[in-house]
N, CA, C and O atoms as a Tinker XYZ file with bonds, in Angstrom:
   420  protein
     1  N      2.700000   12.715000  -36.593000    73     2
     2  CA     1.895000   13.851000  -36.982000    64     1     3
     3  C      2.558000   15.158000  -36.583000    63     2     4     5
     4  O      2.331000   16.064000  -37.385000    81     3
     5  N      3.435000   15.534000  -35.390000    73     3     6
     6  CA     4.020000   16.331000  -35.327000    64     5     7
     7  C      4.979000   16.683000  -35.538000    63     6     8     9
     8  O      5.455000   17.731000  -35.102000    81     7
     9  N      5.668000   15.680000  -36.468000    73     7    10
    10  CA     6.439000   16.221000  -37.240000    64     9    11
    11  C      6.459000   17.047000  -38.568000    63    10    12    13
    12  O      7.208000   17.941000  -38.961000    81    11
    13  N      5.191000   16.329000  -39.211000    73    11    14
    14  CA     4.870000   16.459000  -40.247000    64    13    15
    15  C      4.030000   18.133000  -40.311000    63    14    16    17
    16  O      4.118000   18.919000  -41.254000    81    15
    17  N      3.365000   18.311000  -39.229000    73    15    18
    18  CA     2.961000   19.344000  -38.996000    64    17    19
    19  C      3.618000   20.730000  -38.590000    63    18    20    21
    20  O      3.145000   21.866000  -38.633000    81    19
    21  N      4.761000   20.307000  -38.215000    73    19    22
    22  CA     6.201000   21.641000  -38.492000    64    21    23
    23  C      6.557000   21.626000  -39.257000    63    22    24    25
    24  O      6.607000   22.678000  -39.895000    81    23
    25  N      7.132000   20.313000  -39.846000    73    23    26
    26  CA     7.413000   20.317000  -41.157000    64    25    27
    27  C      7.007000   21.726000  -42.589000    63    26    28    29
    28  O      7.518000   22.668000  -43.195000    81    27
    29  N      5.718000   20.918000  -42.448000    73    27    30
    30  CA     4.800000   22.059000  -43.481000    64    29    31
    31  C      4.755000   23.114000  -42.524000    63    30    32    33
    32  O      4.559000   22.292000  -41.629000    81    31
    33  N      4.758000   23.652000  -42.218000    73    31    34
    34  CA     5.120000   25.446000  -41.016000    64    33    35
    35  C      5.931000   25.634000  -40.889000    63    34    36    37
    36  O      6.070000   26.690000  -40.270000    81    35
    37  N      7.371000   24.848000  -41.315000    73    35    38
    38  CA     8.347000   25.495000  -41.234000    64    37    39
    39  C      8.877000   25.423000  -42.998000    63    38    40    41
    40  O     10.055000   25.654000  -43.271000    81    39
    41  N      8.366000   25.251000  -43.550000    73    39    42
    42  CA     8.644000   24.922000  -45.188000    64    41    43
    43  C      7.494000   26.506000  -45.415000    63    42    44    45
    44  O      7.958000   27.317000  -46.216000    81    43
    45  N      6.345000   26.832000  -44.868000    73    43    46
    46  CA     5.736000   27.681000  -45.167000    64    45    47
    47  C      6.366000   29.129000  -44.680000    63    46    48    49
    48  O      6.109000   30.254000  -45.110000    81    47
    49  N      7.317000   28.702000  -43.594000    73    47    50
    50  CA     7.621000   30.291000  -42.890000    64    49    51
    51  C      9.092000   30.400000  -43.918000    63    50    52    53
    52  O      9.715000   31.443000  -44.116000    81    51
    53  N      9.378000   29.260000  -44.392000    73    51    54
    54  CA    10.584000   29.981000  -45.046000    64    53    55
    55  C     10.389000   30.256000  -46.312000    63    54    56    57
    56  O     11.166000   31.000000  -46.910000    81    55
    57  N      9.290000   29.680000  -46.926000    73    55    58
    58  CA     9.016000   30.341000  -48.559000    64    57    59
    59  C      8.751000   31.571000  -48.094000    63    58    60    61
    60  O      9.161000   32.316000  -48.984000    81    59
    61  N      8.135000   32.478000  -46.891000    73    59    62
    62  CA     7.553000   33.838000  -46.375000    64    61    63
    63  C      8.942000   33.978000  -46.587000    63    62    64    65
    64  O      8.995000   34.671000  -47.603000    81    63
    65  N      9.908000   33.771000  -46.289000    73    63    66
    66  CA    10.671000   34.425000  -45.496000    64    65    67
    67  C     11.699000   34.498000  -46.792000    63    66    68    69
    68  O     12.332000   35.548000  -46.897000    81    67
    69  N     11.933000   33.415000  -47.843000    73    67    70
    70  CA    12.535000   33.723000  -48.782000    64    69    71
    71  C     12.194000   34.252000  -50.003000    63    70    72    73
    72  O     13.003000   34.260000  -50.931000    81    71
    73  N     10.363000   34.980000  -50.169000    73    71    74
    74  CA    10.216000   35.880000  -51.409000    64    73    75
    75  C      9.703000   36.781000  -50.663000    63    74    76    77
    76  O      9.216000   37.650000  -51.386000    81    75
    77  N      9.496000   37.136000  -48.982000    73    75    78
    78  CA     9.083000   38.655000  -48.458000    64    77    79
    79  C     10.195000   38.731000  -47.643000    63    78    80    81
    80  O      9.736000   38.988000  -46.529000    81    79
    81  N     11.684000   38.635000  -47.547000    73    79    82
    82  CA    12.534000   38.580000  -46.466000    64    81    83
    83  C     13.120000   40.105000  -47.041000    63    82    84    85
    84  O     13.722000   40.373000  -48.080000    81    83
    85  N     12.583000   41.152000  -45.670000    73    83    86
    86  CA    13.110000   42.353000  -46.140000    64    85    87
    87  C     13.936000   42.350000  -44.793000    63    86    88    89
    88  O     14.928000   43.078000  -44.735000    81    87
    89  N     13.566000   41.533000  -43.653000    73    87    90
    90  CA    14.465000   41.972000  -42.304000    64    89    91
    91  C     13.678000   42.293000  -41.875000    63    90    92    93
    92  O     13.650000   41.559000  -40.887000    81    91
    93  N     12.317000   43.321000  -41.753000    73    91    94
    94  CA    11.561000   43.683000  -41.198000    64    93    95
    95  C     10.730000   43.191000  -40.385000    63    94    96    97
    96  O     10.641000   43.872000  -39.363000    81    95
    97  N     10.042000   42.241000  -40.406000    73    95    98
    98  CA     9.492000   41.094000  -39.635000    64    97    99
    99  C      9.657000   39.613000  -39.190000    63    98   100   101
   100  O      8.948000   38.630000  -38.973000    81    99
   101  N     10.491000   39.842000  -39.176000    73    99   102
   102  CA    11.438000   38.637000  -38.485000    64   101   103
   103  C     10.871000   37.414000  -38.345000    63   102   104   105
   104  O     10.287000   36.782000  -37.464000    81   103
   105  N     11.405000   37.178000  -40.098000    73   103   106
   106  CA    10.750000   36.191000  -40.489000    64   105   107
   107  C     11.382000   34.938000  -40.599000    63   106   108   109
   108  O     11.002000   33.810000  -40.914000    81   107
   109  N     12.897000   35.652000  -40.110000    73   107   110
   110  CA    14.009000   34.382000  -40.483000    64   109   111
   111  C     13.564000   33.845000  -38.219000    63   110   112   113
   112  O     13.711000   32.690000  -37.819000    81   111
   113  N     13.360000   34.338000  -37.821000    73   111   114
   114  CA    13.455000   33.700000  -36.284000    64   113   115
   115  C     11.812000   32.869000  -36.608000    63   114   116   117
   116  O     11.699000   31.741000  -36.128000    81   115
   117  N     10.981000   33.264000  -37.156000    73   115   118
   118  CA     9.846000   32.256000  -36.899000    64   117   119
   119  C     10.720000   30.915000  -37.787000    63   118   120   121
   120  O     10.217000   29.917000  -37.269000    81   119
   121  N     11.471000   30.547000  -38.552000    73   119   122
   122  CA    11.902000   29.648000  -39.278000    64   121   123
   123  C     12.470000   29.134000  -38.438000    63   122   124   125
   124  O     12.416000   27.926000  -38.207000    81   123
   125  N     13.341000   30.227000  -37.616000    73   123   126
   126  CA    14.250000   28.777000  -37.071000    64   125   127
   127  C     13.769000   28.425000  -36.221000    63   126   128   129
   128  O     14.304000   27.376000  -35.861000    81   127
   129  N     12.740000   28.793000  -35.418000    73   127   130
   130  CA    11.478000   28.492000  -34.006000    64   129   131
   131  C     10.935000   26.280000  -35.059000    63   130   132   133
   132  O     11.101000   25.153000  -34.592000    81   131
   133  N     10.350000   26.713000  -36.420000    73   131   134
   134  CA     9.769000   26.014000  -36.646000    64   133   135
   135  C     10.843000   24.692000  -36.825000    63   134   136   137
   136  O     10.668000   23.652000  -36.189000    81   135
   137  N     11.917000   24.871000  -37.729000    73   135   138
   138  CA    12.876000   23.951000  -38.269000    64   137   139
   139  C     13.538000   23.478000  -37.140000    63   138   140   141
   140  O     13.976000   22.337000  -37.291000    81   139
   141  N     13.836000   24.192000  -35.628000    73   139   142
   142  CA    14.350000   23.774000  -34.555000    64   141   143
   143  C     13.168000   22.518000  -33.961000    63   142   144   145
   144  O     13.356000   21.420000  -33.437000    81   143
   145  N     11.802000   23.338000  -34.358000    73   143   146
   146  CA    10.901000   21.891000  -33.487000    64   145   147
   147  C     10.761000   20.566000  -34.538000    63   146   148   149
   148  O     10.543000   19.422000  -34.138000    81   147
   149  N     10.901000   20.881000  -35.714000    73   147   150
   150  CA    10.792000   20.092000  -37.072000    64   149   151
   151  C     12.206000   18.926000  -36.240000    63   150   152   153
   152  O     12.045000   17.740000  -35.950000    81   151
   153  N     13.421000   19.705000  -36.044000    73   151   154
   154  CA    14.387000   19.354000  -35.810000    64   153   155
   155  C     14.251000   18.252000  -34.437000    63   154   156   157
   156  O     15.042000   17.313000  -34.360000    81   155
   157  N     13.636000   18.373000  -33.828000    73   155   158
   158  CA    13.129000   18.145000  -31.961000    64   157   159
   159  C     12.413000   16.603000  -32.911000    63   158   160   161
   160  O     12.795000   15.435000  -32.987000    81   159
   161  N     11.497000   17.192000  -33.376000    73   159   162
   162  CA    10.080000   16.053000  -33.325000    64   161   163
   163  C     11.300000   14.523000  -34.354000    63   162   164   165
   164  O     11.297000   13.312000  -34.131000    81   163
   165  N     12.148000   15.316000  -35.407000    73   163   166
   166  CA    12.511000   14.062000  -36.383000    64   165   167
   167  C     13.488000   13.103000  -35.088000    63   166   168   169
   168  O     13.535000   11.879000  -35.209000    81   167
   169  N     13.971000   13.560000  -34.303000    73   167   170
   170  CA    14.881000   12.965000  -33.286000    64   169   171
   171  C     14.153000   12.017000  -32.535000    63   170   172   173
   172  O     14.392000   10.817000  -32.398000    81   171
   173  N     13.178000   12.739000  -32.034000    73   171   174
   174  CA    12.239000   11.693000  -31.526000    64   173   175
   175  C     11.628000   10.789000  -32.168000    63   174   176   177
   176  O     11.336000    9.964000  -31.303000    81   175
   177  N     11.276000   10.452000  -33.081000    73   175   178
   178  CA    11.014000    9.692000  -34.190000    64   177   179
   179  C     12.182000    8.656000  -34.540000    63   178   180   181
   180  O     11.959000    7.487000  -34.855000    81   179
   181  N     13.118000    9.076000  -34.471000    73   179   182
   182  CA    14.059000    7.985000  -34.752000    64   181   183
   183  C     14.280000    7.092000  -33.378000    63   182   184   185
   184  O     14.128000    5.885000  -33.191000    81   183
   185  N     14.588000    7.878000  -32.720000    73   183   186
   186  CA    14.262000    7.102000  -31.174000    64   185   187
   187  C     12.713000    6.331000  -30.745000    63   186   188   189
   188  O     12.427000    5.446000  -29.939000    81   187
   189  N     12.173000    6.880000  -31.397000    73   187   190
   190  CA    10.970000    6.029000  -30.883000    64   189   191
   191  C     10.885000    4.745000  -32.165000    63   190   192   193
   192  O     10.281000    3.740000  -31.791000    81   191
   193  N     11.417000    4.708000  -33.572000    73   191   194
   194  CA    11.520000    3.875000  -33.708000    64   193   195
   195  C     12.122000    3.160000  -33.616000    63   194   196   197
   196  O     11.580000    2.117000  -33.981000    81   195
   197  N     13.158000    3.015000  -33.278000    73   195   198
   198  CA    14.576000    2.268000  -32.636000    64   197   199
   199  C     14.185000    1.569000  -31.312000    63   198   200   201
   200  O     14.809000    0.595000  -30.892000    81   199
   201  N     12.944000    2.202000  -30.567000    73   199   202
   202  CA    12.587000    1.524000  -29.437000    64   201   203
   203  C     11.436000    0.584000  -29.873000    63   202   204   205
   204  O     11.659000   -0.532000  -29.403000    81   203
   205  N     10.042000    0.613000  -30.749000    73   203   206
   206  CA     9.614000    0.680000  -30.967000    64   205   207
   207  C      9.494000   -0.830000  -32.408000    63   206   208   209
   208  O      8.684000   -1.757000  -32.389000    81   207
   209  N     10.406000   -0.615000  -33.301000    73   207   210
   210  CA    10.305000   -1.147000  -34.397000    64   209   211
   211  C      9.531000   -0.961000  -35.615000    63   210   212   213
   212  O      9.200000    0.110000  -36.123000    81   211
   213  N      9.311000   -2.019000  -35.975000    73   211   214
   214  CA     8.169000   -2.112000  -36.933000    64   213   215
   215  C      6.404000   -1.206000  -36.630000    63   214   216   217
   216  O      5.801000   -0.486000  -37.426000    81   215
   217  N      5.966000   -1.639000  -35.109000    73   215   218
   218  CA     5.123000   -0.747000  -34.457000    64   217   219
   219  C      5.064000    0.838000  -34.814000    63   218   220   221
   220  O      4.076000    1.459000  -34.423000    81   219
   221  N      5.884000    1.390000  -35.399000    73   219   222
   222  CA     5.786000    2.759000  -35.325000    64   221   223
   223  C      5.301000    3.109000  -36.341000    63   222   224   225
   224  O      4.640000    4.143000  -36.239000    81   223
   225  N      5.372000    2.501000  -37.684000    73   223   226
   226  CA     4.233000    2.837000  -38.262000    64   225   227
   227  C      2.797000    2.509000  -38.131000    63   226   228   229
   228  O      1.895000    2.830000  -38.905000    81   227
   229  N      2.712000    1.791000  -36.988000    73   227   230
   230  CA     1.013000    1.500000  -37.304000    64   229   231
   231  C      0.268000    2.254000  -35.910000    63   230   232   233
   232  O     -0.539000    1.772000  -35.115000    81   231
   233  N      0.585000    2.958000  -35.938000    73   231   234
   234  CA     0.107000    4.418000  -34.439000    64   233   235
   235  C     -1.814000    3.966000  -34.862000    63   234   236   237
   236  O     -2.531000    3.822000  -35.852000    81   235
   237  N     -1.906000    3.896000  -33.241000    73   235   238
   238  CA    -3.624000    3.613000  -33.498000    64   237   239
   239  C     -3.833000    5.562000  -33.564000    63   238   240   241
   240  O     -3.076000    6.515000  -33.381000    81   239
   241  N     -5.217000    5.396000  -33.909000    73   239   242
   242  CA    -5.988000    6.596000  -33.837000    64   241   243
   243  C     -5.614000    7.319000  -33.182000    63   242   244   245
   244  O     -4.801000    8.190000  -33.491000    81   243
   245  N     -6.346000    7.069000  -31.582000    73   243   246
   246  CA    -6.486000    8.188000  -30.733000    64   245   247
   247  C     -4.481000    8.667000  -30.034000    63   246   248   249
   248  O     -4.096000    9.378000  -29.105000    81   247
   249  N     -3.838000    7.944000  -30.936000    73   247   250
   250  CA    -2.072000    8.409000  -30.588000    64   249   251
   251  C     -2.130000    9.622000  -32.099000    63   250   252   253
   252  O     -1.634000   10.738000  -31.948000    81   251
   253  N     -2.549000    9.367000  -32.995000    73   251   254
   254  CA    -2.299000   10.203000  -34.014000    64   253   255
   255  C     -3.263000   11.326000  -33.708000    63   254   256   257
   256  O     -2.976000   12.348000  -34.332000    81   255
   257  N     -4.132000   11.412000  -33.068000    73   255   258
   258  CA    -5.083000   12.611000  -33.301000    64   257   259
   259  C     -4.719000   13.470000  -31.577000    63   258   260   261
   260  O     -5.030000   14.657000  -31.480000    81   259
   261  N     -4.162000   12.849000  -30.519000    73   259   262
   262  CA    -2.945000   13.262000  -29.603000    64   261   263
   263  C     -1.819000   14.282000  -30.803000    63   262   264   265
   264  O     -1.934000   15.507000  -30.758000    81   263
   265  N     -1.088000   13.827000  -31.517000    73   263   266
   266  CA     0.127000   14.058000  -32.037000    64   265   267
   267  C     -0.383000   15.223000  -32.643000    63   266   268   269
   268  O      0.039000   16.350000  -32.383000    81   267
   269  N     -1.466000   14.923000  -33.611000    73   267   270
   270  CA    -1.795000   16.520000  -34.353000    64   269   271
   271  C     -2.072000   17.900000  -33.326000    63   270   272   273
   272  O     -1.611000   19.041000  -33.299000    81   271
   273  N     -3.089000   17.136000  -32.499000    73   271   274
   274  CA    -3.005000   18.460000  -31.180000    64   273   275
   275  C     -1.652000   18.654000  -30.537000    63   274   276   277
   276  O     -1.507000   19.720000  -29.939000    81   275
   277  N     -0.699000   17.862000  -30.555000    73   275   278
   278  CA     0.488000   18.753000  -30.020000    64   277   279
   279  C      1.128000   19.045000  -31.205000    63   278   280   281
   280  O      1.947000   19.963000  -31.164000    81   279
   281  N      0.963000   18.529000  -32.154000    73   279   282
   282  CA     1.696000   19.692000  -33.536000    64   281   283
   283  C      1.284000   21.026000  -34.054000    63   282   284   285
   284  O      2.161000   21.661000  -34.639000    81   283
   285  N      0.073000   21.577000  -33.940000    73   283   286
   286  CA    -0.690000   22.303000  -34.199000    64   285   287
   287  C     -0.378000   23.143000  -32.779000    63   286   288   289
   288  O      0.082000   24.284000  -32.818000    81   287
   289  N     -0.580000   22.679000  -31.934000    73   287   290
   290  CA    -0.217000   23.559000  -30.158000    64   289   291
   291  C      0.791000   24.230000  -30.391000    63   290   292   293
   292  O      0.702000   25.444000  -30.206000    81   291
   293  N      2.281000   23.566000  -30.950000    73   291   294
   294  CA     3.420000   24.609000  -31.254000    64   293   295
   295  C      3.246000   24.596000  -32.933000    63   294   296   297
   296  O      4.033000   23.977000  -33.649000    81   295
   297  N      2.729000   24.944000  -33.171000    73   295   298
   298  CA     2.767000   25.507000  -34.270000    64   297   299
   299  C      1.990000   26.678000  -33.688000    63   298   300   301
   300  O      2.608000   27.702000  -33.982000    81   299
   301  N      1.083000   26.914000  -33.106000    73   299   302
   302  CA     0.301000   28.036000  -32.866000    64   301   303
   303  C      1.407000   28.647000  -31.586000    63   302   304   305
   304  O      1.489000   29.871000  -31.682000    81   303
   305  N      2.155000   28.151000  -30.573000    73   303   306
   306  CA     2.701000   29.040000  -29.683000    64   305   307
   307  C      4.016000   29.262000  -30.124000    63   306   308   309
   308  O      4.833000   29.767000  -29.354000    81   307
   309  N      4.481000   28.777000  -31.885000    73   307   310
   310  CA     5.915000   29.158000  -31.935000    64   309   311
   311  C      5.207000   30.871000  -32.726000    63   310   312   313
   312  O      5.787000   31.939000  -32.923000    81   311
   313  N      3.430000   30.350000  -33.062000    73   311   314
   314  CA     3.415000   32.347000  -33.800000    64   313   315
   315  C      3.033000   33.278000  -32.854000    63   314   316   317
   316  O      3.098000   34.487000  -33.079000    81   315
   317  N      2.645000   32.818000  -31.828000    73   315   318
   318  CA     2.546000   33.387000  -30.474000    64   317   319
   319  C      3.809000   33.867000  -29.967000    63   318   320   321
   320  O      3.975000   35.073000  -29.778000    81   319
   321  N      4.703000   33.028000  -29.733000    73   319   322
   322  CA     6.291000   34.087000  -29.921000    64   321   323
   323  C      6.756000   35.153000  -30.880000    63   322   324   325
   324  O      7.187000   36.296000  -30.725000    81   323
   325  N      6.461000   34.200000  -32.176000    73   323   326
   326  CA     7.040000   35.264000  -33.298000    64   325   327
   327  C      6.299000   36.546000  -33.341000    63   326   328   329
   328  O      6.861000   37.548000  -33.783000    81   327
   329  N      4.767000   36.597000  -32.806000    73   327   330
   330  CA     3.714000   37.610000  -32.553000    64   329   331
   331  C      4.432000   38.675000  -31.373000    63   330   332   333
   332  O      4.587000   39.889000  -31.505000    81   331
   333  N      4.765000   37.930000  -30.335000    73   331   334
   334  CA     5.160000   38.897000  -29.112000    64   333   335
   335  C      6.836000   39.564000  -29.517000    63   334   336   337
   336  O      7.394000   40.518000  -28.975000    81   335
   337  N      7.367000   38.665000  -30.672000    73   335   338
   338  CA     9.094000   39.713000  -30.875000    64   337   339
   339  C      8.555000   40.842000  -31.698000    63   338   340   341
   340  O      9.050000   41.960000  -31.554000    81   339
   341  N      7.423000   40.608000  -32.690000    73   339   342
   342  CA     6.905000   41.433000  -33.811000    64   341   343
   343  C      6.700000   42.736000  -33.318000    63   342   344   345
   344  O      7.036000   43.850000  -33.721000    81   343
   345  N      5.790000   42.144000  -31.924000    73   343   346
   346  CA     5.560000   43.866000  -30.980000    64   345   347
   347  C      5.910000   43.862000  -30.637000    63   346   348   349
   348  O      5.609000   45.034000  -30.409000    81   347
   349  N      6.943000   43.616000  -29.731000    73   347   350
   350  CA     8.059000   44.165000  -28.433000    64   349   351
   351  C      9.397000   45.106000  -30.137000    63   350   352   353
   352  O     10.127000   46.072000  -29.914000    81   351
   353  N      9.320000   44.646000  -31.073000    73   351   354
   354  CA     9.988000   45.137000  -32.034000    64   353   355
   355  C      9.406000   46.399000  -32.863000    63   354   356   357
   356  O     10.030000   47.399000  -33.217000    81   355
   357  N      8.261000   46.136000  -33.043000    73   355   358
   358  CA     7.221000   47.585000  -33.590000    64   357   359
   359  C      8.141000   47.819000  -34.757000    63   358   360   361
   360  O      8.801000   48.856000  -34.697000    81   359
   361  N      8.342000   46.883000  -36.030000    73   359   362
   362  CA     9.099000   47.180000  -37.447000    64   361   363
   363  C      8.166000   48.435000  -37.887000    63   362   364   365
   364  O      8.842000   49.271000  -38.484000    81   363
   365  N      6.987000   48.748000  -37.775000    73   363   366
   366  CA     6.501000   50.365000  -38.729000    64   365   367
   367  C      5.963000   50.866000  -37.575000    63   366   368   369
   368  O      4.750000   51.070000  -37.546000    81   367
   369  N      6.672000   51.111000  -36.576000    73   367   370
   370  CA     6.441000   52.099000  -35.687000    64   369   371
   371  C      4.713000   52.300000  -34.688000    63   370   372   373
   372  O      4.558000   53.071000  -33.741000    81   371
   373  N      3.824000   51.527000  -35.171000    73   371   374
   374  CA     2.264000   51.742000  -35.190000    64   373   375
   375  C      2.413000   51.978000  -33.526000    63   374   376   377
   376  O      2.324000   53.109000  -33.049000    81   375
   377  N      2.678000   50.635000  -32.593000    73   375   378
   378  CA     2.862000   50.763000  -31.300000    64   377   379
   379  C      3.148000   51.769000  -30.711000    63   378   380   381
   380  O      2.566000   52.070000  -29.669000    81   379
   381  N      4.363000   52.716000  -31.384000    73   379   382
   382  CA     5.507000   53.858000  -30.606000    64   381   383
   383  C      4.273000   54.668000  -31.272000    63   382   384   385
   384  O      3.831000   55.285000  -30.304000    81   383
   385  N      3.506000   54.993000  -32.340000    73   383   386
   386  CA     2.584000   56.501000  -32.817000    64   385   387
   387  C      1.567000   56.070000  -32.168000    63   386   388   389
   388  O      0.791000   56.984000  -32.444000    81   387
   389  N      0.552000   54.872000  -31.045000    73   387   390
   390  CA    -0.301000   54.762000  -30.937000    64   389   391
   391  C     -0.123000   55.704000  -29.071000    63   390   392   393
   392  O     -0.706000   56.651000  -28.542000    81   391
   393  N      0.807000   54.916000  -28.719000    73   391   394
   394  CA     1.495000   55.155000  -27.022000    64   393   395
   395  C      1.711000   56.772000  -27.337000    63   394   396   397
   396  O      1.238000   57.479000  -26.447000    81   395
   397  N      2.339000   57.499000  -28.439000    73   395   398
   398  CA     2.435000   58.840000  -28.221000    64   397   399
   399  C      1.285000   59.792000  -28.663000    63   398   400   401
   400  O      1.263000   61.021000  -28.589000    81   399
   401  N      0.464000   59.059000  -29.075000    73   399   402
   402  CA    -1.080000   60.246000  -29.421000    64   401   403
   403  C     -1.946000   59.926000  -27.745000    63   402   404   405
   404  O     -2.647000   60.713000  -27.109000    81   403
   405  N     -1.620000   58.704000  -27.453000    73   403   406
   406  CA    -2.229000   58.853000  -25.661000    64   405   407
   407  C     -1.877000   59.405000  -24.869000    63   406   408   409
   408  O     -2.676000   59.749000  -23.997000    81   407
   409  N     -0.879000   59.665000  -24.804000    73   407   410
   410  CA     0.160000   60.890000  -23.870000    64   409   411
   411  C     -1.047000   61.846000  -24.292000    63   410   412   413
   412  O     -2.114000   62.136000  -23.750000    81   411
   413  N     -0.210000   62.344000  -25.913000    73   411   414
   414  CA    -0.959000   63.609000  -26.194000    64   413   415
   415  C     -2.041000   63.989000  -25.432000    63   414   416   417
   416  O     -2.036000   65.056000  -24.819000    81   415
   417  N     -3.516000   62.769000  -25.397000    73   415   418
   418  CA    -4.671000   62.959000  -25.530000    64   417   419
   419  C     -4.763000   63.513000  -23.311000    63   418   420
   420  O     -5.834000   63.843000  -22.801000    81   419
């Protein structure tokens, strides 16, 4: 399940990223955040079936509904990164005009 669940998040950040890819929101680093864990989870998968066998396709329940909560976990803390480069980066400035009208004030 967690593979499959980067999978599709990292197939979704790069269609973003290949019909809105202006550079501006750094859209190519959430891709490679996702395709690197896409990359992580298929490794483990081969190793676990190599240990494993035939067994690995038949995952009881409560192992598959484990797997979606940790696929979904980084899927939500790889946009939690891509969220914190977005603002530590401020691409339309909002952050830098919000910090200088408080001075002002």
């Amino acid at each position: 399940m967690t593979l499959l669940i980067t999978v599709f998040a990292a197939i979704a950040a790069t269609l973003a990223w290949y019909f809105k890819n202006n550079g501006k929101y750094c859209l190519g680093t959430l891709c490679l955040m996702y395709w690197g864990a896409s990359i992580m989870w298929f490794v483990d998968a081969i190793f676990e079936y190599a240990e494993a066998g035939a067994e690995f396709f038949e995952p009881a329940g409560k192992d598959m509904l484990n797997d979606a909560f940790l696929g979904i976990s980084v899927v939500a803390l790889g946009l939690i990164i891509w969220l914190v480069v977005l603002i530590v980066k401020d691409p339309d400035g909002r952050l830098k005009s919000l910090l200088k009208s408080q001075k002002a004030v």
